[in-house]
C-alpha positions in Angstrom: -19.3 -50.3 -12.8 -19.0 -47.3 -10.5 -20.2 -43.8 -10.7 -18.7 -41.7 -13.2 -16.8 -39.7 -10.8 -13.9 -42.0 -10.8 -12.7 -40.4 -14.4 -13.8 -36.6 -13.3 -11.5 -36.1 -10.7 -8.3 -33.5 -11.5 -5.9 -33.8 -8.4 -3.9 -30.9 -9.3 -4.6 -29.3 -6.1 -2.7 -31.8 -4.3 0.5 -30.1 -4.9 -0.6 -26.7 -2.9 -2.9 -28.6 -0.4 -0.5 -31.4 0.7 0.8 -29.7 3.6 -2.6 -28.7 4.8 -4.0 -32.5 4.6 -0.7 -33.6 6.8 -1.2 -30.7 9.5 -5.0 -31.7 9.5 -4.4 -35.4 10.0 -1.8 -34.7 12.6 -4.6 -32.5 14.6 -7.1 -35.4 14.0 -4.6 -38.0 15.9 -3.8 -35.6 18.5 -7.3 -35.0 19.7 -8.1 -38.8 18.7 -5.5 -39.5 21.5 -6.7 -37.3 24.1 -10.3 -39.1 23.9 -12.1 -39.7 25.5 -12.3 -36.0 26.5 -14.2 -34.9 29.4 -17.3 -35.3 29.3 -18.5 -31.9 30.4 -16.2 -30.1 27.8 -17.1 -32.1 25.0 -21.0 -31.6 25.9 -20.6 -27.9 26.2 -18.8 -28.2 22.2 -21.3 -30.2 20.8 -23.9 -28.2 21.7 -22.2 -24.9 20.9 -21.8 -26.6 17.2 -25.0 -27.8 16.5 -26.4 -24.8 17.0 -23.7 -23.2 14.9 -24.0 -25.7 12.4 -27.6 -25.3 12.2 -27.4 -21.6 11.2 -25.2 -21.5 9.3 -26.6 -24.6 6.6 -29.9 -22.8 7.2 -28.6 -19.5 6.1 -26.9 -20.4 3.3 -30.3 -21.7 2.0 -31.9 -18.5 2.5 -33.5 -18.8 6.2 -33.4 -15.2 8.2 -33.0 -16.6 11.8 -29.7 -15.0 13.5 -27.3 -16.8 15.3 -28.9 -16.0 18.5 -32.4 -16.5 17.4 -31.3 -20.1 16.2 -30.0 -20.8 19.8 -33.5 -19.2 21.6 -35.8 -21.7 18.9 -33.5 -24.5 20.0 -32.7 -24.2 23.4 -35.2 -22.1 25.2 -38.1 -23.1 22.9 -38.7 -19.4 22.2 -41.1 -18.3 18.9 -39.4 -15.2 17.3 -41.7 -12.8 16.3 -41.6 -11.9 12.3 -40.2 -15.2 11.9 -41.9 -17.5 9.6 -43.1 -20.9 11.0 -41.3 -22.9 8.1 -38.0 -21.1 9.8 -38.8 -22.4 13.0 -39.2 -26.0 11.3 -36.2 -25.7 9.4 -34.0 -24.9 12.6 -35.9 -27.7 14.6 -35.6 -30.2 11.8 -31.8 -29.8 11.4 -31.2 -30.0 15.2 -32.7 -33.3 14.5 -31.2 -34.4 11.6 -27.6 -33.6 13.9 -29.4 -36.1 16.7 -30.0 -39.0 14.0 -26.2 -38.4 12.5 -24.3 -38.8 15.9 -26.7 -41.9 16.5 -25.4 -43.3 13.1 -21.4 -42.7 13.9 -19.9 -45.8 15.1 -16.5 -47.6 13.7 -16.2 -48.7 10.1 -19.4 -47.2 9.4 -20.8 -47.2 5.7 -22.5 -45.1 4.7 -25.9 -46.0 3.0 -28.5 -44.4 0.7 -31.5 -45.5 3.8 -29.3 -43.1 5.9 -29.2 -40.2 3.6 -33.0 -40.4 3.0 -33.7 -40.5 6.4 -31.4 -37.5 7.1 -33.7 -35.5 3.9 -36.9 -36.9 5.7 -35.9 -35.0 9.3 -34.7 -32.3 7.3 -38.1 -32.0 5.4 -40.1 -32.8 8.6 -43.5 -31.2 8.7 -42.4 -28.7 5.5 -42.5 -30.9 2.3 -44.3 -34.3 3.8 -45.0 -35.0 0.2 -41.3 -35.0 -0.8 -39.7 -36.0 2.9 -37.4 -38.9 2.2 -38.2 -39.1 -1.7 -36.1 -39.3 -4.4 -37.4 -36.2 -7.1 -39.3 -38.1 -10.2 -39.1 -35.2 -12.5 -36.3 -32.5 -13.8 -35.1 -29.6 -11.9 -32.6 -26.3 -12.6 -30.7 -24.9 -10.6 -30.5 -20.9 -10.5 -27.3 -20.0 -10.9 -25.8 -22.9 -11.2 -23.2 -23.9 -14.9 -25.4 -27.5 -14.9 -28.8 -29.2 -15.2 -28.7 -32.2 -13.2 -29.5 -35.7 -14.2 -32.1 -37.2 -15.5 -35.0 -38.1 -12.8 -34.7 -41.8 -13.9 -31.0 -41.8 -13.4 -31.1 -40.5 -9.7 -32.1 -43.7 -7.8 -28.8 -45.5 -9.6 -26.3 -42.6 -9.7 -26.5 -42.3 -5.7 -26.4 -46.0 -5.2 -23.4 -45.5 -7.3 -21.7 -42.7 -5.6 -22.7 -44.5 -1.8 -20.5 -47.1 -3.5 -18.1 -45.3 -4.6 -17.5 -43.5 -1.1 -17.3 -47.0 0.8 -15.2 -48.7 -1.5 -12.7 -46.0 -2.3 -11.1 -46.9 -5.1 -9.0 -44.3 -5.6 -7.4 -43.8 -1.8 -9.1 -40.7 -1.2 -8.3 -39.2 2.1 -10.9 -38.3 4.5 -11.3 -34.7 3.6 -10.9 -35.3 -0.2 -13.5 -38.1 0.2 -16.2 -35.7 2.1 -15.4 -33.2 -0.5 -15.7 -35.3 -3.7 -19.3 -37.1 -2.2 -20.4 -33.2 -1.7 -19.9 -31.9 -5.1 -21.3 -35.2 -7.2 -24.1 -35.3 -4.4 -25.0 -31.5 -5.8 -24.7 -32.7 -9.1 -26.9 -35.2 -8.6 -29.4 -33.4 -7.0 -31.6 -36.4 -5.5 -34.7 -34.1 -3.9 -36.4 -31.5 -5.1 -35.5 -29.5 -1.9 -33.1 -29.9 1.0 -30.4 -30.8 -0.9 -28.2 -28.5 0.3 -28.8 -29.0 3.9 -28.6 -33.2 3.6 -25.1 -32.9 2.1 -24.0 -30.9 4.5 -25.3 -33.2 7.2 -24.0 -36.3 5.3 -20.6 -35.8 4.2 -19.9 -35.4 7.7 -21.0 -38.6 8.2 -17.7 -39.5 6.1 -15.5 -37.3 8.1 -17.0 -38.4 11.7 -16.4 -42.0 10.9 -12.6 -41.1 10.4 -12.7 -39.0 13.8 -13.0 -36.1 12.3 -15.2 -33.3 13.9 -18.2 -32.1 11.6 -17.4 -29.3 9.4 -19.1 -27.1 9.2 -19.7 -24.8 6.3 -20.1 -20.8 7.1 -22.4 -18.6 6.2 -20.4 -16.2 5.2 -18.4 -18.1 3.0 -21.6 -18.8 0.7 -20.8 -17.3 -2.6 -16.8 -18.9 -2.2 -18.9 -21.9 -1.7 -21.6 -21.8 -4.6 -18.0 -21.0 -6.8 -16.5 -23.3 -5.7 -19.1 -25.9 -6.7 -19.3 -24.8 -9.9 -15.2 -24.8 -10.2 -15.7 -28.5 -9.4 -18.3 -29.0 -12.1 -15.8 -28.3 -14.7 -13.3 -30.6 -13.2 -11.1 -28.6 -11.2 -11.4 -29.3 -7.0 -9.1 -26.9 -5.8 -11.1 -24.3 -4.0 -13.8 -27.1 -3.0 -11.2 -28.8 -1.0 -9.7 -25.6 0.6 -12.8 -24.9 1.9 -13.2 -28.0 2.6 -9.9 -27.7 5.0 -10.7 -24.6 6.5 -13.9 -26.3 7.6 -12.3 -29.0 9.0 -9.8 -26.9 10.6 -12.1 -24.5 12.3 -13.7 -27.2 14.3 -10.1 -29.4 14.7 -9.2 -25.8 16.7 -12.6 -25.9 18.5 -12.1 -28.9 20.3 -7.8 -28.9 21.0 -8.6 -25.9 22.5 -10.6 -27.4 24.9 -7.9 -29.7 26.0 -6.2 -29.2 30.0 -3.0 -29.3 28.3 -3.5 -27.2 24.8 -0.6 -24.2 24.0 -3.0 -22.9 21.4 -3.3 -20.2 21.6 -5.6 -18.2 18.8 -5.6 -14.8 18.0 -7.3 -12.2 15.3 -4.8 -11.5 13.1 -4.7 -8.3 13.6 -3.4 -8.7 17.3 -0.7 -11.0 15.6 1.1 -8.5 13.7 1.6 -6.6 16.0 4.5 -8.4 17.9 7.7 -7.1 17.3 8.9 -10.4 15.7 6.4 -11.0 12.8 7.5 -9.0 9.9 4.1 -9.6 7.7 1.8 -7.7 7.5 -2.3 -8.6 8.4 -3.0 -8.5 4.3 -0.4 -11.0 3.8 -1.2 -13.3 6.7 -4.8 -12.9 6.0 -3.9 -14.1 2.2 -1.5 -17.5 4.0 -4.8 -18.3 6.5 -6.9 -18.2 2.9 -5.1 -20.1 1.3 -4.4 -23.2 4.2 -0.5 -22.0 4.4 -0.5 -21.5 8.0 -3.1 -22.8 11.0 -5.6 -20.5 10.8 -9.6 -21.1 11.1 -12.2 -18.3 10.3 -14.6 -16.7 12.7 -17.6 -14.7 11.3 -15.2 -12.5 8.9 -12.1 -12.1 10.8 -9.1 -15.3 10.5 -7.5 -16.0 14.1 -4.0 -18.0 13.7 -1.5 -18.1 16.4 1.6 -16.8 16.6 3.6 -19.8 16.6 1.9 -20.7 13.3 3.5 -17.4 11.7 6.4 -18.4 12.8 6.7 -21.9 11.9 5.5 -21.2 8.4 9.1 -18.3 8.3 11.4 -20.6 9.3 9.6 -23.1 6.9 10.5 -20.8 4.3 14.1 -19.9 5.5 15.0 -23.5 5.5 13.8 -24.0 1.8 15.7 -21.2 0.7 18.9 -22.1 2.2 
């Protein structure tokens, strides 16, 4: 019998996200047939995103490096002063944890629970030994959270049950819907006492790499549309978990067909944007299409970039349905 995630799923938010999954997949294709990409470019990415990717997960748990700090602790080796040494670890640990992932990532990969506690016991490295790759055996709460996860003695069954559920697939899920669903009932779960946060962040990308998907990476500064967006899903409704979801996915799909010889992408703040004499929006309105995954658009910090040919496309799209 699988995981009871099979009868909790609404897809209501197919009808608005449609679009978005097809524009996504079509990106994933088009970089999947420019690989293998050269290797100097892709090196330089990779890099760029694990340190990004580090930061960011680490920040949304509460850690205090900066951006840059993160990149002196992991490239250069530096200790930052005022920093705690448990900030250091956590930085170093993840960096890690990315390592073990792209070892994992071959085709028809499955994923497996043995992974996902190894991924927690890197994560945990030299913070919480004692808890490092363990299952929790007593209750927790989560502050701010609208649940109390499961039972302790239900957690060693309900993850086999949801790594089942993910490899299986019985309901068709698409890559991004997949990662997204595996997030939110991995939250729900809540397997560790700590680092729970940080391992599914580093896991469902295991789901989207296997699919040749870049990772996704979740920002910073989306955290509180991100804790929301969780707790939309705990009542049943995925909408705004999978539009973040997508805009993840679509920051780092833009990331790496930029970096193709032969890209005409060309991304711009959207601010720039509406100032050609051709685009009748305004930056509030564009701003509100790049939000809600109705035009190409990926975030950076606070500010959306989009291209012009991406406002454009998404006018006539709207001419031709009226006519």
């Amino acid at each position: 019998m699988y995981f009871c995630v099979v009868i909790q799923i609404n897809t209501a938010y197919r009808q608005n996200l449609e679009p978005t999954f097809k524009r996504l997949q079509e990106k994933v294709m088009l970089l999947n047939a420019a690989r293998p990409l050269p290797n100097i470019a892709l090196q330089s990415i990779r890099e760029a995103l694990l340190i990004e990717w580090t930061y960011n997960s680490n920040s949304i748990e509460g850690n205090t490096l900066s951006l840059r700090e993160t990149q002196m602790v992991l490239q250069e080796g530096i200790t930052i002063k005022g920093k705690s040494l448990r900030e250091h670890f956590e930085a170093k640990n993840h960096e890690f944890a990315i390592n073990y992932l792209y070892s994992l990532i071959k085709k028809n990969y499955k994923l497996s629970s043995k992974d996902i506690l190894s991924l927690h016991a890197l994560v945990l490295r030299s913070i919480e030994d004692e808890f490092a790759g363990r299952l929790r055996n007593a209750g927790v709460r989560i502050s701010g959270a609208n649940f109390v996860p499961p039972n302790a003695r239900k957690v060693s069954q309900l993850l086999d049950d949801l790594v089942s559920f993910v490899n299986i697939n019985p309901l068709q899920l698409n890559s991004i819907e997949l990662a997204a669903v595996f997030h939110h009932q991995f939250v729900w779960i809540h397997p560790f006492f700590d680092g729970n946060g940080r391992t599914v962040r580093l896991a469902m990308n295991l789901l989207l790499m296997r699919d040749g998907f870049p990772p996704a990476i979740i920002l910073k500064n989306d955290r509180k549309k991100y804790y929301e967006a969780l707790n939309q899903a705990n009542n049943g409704s995925y909408y705004k978990l999978m539009l973040l979801m997508c805009q993840a996915v679509e920051r780092s799909l833009n990331i790496y067909l930029s970096a193709l010889p032969d890209t005409d992408a060309d991304y711009e703040i959207i601010s720039n944007i509406v100032k050609e004499p051709d685009i009748p929006y305004g930056q509030e309105y564009i701003s509100l299409l790049a939000r809600q995954g109705k035009i190409d658009a990926h975030k950076e910090g606070r500010n959306w970039f989009t291209t012009k040919k991406a406002v454009i496309d998404y006018i006539n799209s709207r001419t031709r349905k009226r006519s």
